[in-house]
KOLVEXLO-209403 format. One record per residue (C-alpha): residue number from 1; residue in one letter; x, y, z. Coordinates in Angstrom, 3 decimals. Example, Ala and Ser with C-alpha at 12.3 -4.5 7.8 and 13.67 -1.06 7.14 Angstrom:
<sites>
[1,A,[12.300,-4.500,7.800]]
[2,S,[13.670,-1.060,7.140]]
</sites>
This chain:
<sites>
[1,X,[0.000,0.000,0.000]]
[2,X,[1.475,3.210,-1.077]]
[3,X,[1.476,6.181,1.796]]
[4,X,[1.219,9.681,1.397]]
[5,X,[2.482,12.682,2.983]]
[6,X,[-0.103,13.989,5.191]]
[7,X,[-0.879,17.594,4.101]]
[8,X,[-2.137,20.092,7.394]]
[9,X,[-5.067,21.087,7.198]]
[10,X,[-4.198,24.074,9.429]]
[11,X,[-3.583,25.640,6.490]]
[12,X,[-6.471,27.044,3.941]]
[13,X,[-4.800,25.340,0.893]]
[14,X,[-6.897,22.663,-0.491]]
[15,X,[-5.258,19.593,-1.871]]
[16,X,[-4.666,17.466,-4.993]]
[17,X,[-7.145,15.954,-6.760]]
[18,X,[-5.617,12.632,-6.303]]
[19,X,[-5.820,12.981,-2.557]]
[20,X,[-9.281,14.608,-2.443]]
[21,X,[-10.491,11.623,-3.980]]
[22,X,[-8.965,9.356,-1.394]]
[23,X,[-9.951,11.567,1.555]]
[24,X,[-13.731,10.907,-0.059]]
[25,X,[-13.505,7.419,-0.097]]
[26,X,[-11.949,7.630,3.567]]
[27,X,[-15.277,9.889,4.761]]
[28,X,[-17.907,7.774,2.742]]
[29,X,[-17.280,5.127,4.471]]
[30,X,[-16.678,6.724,8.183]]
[31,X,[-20.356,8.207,7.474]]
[32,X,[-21.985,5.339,5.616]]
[33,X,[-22.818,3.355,8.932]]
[34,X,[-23.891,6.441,10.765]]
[35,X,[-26.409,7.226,8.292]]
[36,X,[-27.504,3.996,7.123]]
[37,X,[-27.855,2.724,10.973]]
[38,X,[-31.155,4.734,11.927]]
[39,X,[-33.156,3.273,8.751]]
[40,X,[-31.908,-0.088,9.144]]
[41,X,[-32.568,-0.299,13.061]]
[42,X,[-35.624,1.284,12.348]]
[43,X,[-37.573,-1.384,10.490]]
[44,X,[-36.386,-3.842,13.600]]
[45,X,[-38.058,-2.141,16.107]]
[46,X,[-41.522,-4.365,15.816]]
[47,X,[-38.421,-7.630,15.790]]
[48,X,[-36.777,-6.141,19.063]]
[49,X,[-39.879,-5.480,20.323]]
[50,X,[-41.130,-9.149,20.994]]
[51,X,[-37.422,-10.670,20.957]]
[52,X,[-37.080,-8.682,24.294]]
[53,X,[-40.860,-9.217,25.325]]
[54,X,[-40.962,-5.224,25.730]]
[55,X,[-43.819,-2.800,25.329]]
[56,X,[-43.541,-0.484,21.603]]
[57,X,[-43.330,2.396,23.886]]
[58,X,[-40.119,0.653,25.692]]
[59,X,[-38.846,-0.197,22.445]]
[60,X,[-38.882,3.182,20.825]]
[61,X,[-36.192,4.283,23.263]]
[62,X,[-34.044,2.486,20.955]]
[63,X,[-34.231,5.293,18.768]]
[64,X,[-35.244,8.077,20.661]]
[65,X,[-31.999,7.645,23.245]]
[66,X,[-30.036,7.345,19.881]]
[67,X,[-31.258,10.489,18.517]]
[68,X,[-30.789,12.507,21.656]]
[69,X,[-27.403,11.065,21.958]]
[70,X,[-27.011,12.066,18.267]]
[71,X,[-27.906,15.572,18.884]]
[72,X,[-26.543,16.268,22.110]]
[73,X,[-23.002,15.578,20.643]]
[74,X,[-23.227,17.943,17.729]]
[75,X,[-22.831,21.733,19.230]]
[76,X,[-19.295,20.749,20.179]]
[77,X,[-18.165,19.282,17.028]]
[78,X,[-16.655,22.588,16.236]]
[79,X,[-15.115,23.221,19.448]]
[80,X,[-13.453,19.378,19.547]]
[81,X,[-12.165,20.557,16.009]]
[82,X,[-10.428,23.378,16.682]]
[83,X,[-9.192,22.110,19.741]]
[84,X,[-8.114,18.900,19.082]]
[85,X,[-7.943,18.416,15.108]]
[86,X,[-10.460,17.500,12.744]]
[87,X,[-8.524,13.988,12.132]]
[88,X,[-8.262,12.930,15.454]]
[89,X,[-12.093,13.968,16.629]]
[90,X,[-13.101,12.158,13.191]]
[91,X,[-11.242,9.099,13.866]]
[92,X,[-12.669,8.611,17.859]]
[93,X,[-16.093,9.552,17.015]]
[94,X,[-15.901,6.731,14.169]]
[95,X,[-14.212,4.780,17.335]]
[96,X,[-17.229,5.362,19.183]]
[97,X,[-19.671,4.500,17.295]]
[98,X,[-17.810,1.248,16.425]]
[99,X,[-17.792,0.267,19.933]]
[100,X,[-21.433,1.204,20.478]]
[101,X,[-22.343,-1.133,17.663]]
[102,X,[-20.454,-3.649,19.022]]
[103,X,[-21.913,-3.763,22.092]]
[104,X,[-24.992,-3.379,20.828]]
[105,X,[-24.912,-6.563,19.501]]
[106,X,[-23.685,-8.194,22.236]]
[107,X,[-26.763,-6.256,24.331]]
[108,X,[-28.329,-9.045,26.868]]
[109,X,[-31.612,-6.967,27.583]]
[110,X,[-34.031,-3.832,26.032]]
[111,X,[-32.042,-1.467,28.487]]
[112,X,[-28.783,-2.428,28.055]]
[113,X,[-29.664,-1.915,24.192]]
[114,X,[-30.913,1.408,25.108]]
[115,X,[-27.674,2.407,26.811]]
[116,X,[-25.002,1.283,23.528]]
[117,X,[-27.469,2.783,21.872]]
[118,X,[-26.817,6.189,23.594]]
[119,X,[-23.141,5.860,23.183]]
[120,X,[-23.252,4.814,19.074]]
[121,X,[-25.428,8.088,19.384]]
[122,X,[-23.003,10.132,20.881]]
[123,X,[-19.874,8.742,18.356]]
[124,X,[-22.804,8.839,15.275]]
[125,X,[-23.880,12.489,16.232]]
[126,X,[-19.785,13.702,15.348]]
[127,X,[-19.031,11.955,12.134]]
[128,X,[-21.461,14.143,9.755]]
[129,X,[-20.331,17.370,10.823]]
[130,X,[-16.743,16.549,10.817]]
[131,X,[-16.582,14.969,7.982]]
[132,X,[-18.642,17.971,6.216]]
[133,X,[-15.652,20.378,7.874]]
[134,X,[-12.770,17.749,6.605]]
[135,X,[-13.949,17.242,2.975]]
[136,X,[-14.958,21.078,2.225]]
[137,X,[-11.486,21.907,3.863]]
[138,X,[-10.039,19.991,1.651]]
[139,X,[-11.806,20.539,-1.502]]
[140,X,[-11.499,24.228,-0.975]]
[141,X,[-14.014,26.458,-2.707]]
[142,X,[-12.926,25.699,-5.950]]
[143,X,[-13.755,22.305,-5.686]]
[144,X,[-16.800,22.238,-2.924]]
[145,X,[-19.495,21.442,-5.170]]
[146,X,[-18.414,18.096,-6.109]]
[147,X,[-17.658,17.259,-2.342]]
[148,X,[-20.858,18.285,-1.368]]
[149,X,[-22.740,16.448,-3.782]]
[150,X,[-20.498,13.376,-2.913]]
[151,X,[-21.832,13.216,0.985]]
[152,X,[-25.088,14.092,0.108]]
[153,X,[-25.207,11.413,-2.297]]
[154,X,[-24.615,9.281,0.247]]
[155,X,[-26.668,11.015,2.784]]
[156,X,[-29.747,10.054,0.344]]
[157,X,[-29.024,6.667,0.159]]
[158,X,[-29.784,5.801,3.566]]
[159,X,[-33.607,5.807,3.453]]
[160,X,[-33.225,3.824,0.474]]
[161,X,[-30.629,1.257,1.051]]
[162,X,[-31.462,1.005,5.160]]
[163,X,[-35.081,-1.239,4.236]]
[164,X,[-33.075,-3.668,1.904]]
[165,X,[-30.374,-4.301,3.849]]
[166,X,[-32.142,-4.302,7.363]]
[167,X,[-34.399,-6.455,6.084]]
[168,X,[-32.524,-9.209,4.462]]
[169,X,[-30.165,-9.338,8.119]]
[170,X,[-33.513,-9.993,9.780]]
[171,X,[-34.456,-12.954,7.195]]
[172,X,[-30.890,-14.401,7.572]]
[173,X,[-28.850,-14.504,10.530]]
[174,X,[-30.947,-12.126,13.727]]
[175,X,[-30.981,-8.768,15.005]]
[176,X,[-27.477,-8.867,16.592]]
[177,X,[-25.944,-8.593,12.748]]
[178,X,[-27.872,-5.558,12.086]]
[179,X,[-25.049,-3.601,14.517]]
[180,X,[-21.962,-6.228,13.909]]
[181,X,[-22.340,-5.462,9.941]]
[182,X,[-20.825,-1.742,11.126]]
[183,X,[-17.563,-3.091,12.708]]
[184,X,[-15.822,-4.087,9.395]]
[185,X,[-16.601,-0.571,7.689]]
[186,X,[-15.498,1.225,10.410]]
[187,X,[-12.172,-0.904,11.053]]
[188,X,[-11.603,0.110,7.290]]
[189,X,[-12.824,3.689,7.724]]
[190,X,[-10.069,3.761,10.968]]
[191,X,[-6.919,2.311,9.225]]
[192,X,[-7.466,4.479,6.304]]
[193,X,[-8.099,7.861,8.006]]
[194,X,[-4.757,7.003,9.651]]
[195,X,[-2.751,6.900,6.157]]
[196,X,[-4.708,9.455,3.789]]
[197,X,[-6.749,11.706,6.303]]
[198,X,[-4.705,15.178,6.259]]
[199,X,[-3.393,15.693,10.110]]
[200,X,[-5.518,18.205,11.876]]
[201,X,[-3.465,20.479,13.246]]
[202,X,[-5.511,22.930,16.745]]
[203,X,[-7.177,25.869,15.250]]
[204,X,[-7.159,27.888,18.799]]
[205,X,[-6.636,26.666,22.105]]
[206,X,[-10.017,28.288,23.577]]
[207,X,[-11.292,26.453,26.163]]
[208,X,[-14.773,25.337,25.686]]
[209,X,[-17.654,27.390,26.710]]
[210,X,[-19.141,25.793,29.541]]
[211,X,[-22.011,28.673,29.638]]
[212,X,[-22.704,27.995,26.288]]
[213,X,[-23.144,24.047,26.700]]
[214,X,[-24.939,24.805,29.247]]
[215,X,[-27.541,26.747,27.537]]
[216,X,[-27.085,25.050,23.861]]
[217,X,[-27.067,20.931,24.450]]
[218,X,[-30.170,20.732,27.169]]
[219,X,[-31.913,23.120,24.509]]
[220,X,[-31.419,20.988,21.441]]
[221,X,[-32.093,18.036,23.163]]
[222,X,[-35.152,18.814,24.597]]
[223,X,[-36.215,20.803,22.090]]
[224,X,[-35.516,17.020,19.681]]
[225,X,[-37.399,15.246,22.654]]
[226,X,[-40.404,16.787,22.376]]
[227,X,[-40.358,16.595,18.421]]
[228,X,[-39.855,12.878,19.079]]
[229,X,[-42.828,12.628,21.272]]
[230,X,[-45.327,15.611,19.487]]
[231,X,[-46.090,12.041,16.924]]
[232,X,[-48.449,10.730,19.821]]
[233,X,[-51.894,10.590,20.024]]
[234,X,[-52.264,14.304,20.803]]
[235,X,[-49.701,15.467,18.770]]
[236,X,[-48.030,18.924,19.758]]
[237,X,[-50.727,19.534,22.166]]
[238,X,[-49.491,16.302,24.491]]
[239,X,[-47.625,18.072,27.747]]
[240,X,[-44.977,15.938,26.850]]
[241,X,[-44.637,17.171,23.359]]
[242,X,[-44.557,20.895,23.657]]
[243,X,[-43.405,21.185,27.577]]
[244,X,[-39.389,19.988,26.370]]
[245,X,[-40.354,21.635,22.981]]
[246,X,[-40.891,25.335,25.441]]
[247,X,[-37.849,24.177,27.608]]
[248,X,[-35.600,23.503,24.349]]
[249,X,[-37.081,26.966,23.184]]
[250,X,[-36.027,28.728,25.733]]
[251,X,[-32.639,27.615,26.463]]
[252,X,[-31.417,27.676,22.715]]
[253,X,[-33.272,31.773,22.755]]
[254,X,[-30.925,32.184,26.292]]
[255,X,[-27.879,31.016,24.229]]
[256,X,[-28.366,32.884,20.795]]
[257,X,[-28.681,36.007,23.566]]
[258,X,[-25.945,35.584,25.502]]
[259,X,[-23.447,33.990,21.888]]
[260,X,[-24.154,37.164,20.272]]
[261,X,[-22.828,39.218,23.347]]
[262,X,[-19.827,37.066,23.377]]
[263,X,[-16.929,38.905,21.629]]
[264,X,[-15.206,35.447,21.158]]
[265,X,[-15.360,31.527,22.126]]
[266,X,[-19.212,31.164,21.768]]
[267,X,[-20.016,27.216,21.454]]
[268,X,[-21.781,28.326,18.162]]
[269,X,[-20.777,31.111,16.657]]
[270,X,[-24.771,32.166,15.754]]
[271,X,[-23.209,35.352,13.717]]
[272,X,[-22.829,33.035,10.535]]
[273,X,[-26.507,33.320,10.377]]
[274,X,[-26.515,37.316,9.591]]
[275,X,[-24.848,36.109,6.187]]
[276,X,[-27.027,35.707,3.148]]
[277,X,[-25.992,33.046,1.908]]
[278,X,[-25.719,30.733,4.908]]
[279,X,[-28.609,31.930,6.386]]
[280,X,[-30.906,31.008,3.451]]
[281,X,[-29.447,27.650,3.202]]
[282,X,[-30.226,27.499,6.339]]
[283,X,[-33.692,27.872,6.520]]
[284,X,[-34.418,27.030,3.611]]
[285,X,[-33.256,23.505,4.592]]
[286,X,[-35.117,23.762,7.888]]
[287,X,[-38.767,24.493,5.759]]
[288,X,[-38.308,21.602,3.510]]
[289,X,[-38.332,19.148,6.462]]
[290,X,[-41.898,19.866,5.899]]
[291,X,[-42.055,18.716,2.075]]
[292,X,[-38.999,16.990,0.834]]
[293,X,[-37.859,15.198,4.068]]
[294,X,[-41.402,14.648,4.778]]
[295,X,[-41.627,12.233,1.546]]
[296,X,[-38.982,10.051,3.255]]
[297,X,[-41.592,9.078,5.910]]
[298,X,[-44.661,8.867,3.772]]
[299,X,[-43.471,6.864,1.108]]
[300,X,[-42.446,3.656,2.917]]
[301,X,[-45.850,3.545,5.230]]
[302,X,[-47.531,4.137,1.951]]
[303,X,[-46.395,1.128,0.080]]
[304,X,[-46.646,-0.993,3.003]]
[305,X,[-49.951,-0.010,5.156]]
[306,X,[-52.324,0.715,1.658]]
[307,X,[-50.099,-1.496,-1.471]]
[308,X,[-49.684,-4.412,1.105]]
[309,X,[-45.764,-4.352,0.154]]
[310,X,[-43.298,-6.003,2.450]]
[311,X,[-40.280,-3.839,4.159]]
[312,X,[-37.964,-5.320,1.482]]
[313,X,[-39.786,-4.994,-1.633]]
[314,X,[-40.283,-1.293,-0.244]]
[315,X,[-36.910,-0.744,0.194]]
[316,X,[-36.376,-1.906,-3.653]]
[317,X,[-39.907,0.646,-4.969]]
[318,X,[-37.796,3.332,-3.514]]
[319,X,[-35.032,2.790,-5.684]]
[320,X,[-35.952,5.165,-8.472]]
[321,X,[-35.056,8.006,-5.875]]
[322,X,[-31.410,7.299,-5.913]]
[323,X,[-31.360,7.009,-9.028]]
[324,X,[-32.898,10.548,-9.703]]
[325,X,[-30.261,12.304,-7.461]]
[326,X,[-27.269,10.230,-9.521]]
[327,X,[-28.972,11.440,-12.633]]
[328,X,[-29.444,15.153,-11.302]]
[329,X,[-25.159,15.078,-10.531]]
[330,X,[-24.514,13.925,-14.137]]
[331,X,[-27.024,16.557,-15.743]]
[332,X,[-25.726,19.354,-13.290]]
[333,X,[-21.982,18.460,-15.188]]
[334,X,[-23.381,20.223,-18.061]]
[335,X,[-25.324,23.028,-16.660]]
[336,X,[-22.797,24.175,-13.783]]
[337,X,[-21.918,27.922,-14.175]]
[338,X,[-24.423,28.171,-16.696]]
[339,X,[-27.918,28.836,-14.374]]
[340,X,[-28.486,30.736,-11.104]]
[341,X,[-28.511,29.279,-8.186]]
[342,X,[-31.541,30.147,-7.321]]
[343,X,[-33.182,28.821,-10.329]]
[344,X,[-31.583,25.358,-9.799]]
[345,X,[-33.090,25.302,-6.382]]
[346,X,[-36.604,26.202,-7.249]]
[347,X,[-36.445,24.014,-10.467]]
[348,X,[-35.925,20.826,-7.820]]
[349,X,[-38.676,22.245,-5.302]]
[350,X,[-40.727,22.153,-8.659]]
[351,X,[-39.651,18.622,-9.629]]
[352,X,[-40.298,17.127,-6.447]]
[353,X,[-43.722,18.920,-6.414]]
[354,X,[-44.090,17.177,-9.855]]
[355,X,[-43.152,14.117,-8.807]]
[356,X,[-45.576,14.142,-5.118]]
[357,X,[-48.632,14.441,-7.806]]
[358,X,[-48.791,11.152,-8.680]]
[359,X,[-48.931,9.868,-4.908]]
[360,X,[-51.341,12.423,-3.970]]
[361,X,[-53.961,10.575,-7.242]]
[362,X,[-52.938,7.048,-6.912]]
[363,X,[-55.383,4.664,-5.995]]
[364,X,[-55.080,0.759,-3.824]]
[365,X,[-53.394,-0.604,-7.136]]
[366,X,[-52.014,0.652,-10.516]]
[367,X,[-50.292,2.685,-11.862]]
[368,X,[-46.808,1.334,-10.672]]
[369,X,[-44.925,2.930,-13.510]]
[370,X,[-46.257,6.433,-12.666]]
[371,X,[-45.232,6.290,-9.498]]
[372,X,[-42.112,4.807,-9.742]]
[373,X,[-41.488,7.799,-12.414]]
[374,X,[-43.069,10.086,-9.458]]
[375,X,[-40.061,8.742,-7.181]]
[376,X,[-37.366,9.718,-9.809]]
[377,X,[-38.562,13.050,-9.734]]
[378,X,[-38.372,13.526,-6.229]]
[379,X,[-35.026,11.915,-6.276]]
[380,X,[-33.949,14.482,-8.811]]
[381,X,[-35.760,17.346,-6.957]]
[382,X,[-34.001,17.053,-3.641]]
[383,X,[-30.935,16.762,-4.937]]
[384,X,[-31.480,19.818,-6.593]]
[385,X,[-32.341,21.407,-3.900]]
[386,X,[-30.000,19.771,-0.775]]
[387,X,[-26.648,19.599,-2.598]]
[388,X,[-26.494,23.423,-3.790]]
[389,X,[-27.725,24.688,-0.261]]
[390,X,[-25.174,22.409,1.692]]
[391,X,[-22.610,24.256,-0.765]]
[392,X,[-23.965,27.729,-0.806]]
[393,X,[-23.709,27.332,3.175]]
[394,X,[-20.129,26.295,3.155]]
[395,X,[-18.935,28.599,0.310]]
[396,X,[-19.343,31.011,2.114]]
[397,X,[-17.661,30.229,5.351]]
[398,X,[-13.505,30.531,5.755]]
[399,X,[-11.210,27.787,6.976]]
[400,X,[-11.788,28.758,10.612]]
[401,X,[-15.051,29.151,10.784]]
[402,X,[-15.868,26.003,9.264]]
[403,X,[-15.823,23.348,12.341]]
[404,X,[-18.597,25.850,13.852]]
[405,X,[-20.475,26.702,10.762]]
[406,X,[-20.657,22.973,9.936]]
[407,X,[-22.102,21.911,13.810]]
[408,X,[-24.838,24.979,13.494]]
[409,X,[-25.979,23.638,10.091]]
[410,X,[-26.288,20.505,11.089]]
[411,X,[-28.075,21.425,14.614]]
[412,X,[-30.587,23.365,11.910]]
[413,X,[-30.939,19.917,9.962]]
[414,X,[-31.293,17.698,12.521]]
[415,X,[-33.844,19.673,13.967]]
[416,X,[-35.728,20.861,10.974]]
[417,X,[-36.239,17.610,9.335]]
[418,X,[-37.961,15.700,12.562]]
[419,X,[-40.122,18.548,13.565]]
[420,X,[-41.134,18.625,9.488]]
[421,X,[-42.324,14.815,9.433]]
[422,X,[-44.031,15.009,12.856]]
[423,X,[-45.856,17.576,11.493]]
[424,X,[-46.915,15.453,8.602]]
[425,X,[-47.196,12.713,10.932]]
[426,X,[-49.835,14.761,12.992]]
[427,X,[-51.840,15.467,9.423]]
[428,X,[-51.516,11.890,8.328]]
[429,X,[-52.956,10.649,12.101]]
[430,X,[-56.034,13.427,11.691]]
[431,X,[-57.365,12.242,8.007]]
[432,X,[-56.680,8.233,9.547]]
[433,X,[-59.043,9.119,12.220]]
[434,X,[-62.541,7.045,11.636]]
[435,X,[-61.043,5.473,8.217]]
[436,X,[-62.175,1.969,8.642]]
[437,X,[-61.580,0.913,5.170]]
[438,X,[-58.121,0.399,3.174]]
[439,X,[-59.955,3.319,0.759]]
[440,X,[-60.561,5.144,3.559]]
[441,X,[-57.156,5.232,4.249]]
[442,X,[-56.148,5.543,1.070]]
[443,X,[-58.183,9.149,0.946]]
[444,X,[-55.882,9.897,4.249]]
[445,X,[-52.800,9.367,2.866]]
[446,X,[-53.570,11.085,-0.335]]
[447,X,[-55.047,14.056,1.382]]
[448,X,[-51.362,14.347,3.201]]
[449,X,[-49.618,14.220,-0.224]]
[450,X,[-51.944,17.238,-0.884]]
[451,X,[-50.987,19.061,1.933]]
[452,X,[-46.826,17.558,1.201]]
[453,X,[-47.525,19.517,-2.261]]
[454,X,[-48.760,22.808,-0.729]]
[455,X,[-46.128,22.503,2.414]]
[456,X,[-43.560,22.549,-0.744]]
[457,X,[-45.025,26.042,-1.499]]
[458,X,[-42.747,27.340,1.701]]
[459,X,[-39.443,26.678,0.447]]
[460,X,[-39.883,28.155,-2.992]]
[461,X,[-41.036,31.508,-1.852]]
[462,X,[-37.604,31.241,0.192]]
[463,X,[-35.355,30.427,-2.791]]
[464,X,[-36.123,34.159,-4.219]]
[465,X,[-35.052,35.829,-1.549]]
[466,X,[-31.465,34.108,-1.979]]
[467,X,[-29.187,36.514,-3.640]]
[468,X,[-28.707,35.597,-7.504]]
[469,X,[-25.699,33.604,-8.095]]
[470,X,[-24.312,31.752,-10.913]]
[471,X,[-24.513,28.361,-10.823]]
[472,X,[-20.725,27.428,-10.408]]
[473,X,[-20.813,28.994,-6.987]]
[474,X,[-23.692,26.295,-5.741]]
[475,X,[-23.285,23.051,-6.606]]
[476,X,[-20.616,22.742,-9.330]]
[477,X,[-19.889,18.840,-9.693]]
[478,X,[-16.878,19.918,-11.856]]
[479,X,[-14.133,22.755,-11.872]]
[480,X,[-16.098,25.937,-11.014]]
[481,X,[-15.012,29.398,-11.788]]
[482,X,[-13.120,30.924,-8.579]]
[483,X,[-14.402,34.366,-9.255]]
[484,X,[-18.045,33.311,-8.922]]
[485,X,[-17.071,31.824,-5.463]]
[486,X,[-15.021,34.521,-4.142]]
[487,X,[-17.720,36.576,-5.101]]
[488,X,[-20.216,34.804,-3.282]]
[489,X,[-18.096,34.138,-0.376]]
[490,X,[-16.941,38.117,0.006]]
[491,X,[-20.844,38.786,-0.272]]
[492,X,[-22.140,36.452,1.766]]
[493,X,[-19.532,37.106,4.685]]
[494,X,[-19.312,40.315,4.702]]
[495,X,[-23.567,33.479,2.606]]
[496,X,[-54.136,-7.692,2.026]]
[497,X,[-54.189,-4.340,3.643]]
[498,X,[-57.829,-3.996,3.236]]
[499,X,[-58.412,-6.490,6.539]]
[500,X,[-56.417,-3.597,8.931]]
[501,X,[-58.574,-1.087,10.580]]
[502,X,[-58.019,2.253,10.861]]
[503,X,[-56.607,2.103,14.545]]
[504,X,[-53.997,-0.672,13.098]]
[505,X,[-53.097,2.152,10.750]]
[506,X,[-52.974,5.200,13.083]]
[507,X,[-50.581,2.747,15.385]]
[508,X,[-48.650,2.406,12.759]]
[509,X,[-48.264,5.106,11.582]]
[510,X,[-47.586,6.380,14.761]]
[511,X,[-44.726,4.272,15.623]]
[512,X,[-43.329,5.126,12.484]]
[513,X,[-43.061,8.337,12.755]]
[514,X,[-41.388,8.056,16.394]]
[515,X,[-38.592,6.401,14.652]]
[516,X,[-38.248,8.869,12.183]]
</sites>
């Protein structure tokens, strides 16, 4: 195996092509597990559930402690960066989650589950945003496009791939496998990162801002908590659905206070957000947990509560998605530097719009080929619109403020996308209410479609308030021009089912969106 010399990324010079390419390979796979894990424990919650004779409500702490853990983790990613080096915080959290898994699968009982569940969650909850700060680092702007696009590729094919693979560990060889099949990756991922990973050399030596910790984790957390429980019976209005949601409120309000008084050293430095361009891709991604993220949630319940489909052959009918966002990288090869920004964005809330139509019409059988078309739309569509905001964001951030900018976008995501689905969640429960009938429920779930398409409506308004840009400056997947992002950057800083009843449904539907 041939070795390289490890370039610092201390300094703001990107690196070769050669390298880059390497570095990718080394970050897929650190960040595969982590965002493959949640879809494929997901579909073995109903499995875990009677393997460990506990209630559903006991068994959803499988995910929920996960997800907190996940959270919790992420507003001092940019801290743990700058203090102790983007390599080294990237290889431990990928360390930590390996363990987790491992002892996961070695878990004797539904609590001690619960508990390596908590610590994958805390190593899980690292890897995105450092690997977001490594690869754009690297890339530099020149380059960030394609680096983008390449985790957010893989970022899409979670919901796809999780069903398929989850499933056919559960047919085969037990639950335990479902956290074992991590260990290889990661013992790749690790030996790797050690040879190609660029050494991160300590941005500052600030000391972490305890005040700010304070304030920030307990806020995101609870504020995730609530989210997690809002998809009850009650929805939002459930005390415990909007009492953490207030609490999370609150302290997260206390901390965007007291960061912006700060001169220096704030856990999160919430300034980024007075920039154009990163505040726009910002929200912008927080509105579409409402539409486009939404999808992720409908889809599967759709094909399996009203077609009758099985969680594999679900996993395979969602396909056509991934395959719309690899088509939408190939066709943006030839368009890059040639549209506005903008325009690409809108264009994909459009397409996904396009492709929701067909869902929001179909009927208990038919029309398979329209819908499968409707998937590659949507596929196409949020690629369109994910991979240029995660780049616009970025763009416009400089080597140092990177670690931070990348743990407040991702705080924004991880937020905006679960609060988004619940709130379908809570639409989807309402029209399920007194369906008796698979067509009954049928007119539920295409009623939520509806109100998918109009929630859609939110995000497009936002797009044209986004400065104009050229396309290069967005999402270029090859060689943009460096004026376009300097320009950018200077102005942006300165960026047969017909036997279930309706209460089968709503309990399923329900559970599902708890996991999500």
């Amino acid at each position: 195996m041939t070795t390289t010399t490890p370039i610092p990324v201390g300094t703001a010079h990107p690196v070769s092509q050669r390298r880059l390419n390497l570095i990718t390979l080394v970050l897929v796979l650190g960040a595969i597990t982590t965002i493959l894990d949640t879809t494929i424990v997901n579909i073995a919650l109903d499995h875990l559930h009677m393997s460990f004779h506990a209630t559903v409500a006991d068994t959803q702490w499988v995910v929920t402690g996960y997800l907190l853990a996940y959270v919790a983790v992420i507003p001092v990613t940019g801290w743990a960066c700058e203090r102790f080096g983007t390599r080294r915080v990237w290889m431990s959290a990928v360390a930590v989650f390996m363990v987790g898994s491992l002892l996961c699968g070695f878990a004797w009982s539904l609590p001690s589950l619960i508990v390596f569940r908590v610590l994958q969650g805390i190593g899980g909850g690292m890897v995105l945003p450092v690997t977001i700060t490594l690869i754009t680092r690297a890339a530099g702007k020149e380059r960030i496009g394609r680096a983008i696009a390449t985790i957010g590729f893989i970022a899409q094919l979670g919901p796809i791939l999780g069903p398929l693979i989850g499933g056919s560990i559960l047919n085969s060889v037990g639950w335990n496998w479902l956290f074992f099949v991590n260990i290889p990756i990661c013992l790749v991922a690790l030996v790797l990162a050690s040879i190609f990973l660029p050494v991160g050399m300590k941005d500052s030596a600030r000391s972490l801002d305890i005040a700010g910790l304070v304030l920030l984790t307990p806020g995101v957390v609870a504020l995730a908590y609530g989210i997690s429980q809002a998809a009850g019976t009650n929805g939002f209005a459930a005390p415990g659905a909007w009492l953490p949601m207030v609490f999370g409120v609150v302290f997260i309000a206390a901390f965007v206070l007291r960061s912006l008084r700060a001169k220096n050293g704030a856990l999160i430095d919430v300034r980024l957000f007075a920039r154009r361009s990163f505040a726009f891709s910002s929200v912008i991604t927080f509105v579409a947990g409402f539409s486009l993220y939404a999808l992720m949630f409908l889809l599967p319940l759709f094909y399996q509560q009203i077609r009758g489909e099985s969680v594999f052959t679900t996993g395979l009918l969602l396909i056509p998605q991934g395959l719309g966002t690899m088509c939408f990288i190939l066709v943006n090869r030839h368009v890059a530097g040639r549209v506005d920004t903008r325009f690409v964005i809108a264009g994909g809330v459009l397409v996904s719009m396009i492709g929701i139509l067909p869902f929001a019409l179909a009927g208990v059988s038919g029309g398979d080929v329209i819908l499968l078309g409707g998937q590659f739309l949507q596929g196409f569509g949020m690629a369109a619109v994910s991979l240029p905001l995660m780049t616009l964001a970025f763009a416009s951030l400089s080597h140092e403020e990177t670690p931070r900018g990348s743990a407040a976008f991702s705080i924004v995501k991880q937020v905006g996308a679960p609060f988004g689905v619940t709130v379908i969640a809570v639409i989807l429960q309402h029209f399920l209410t007194g369906a008796a009938t698979t067509p009954q429920a049928l007119s539920a779930f295409n009623a939520t479609f509806w109100w998918v398409l109009a929630l859609s409506v939110v995000p497009l308004l936002f797009t044209f308030l986004m400065r104009g840009r050229k396309k290069a400056d967005a999402s270029s997947m090859t060689t943009p021009r460096a004026g376009d992002l300097e320009e950018e950057a200077m102005t942006a800083g300165h960026v047969d089912p017909a036997s279930q009843s309706a209460g089968e449904l709503t309990d399923k539907a329900t559970a599902s969106a708890r996991r999500v």
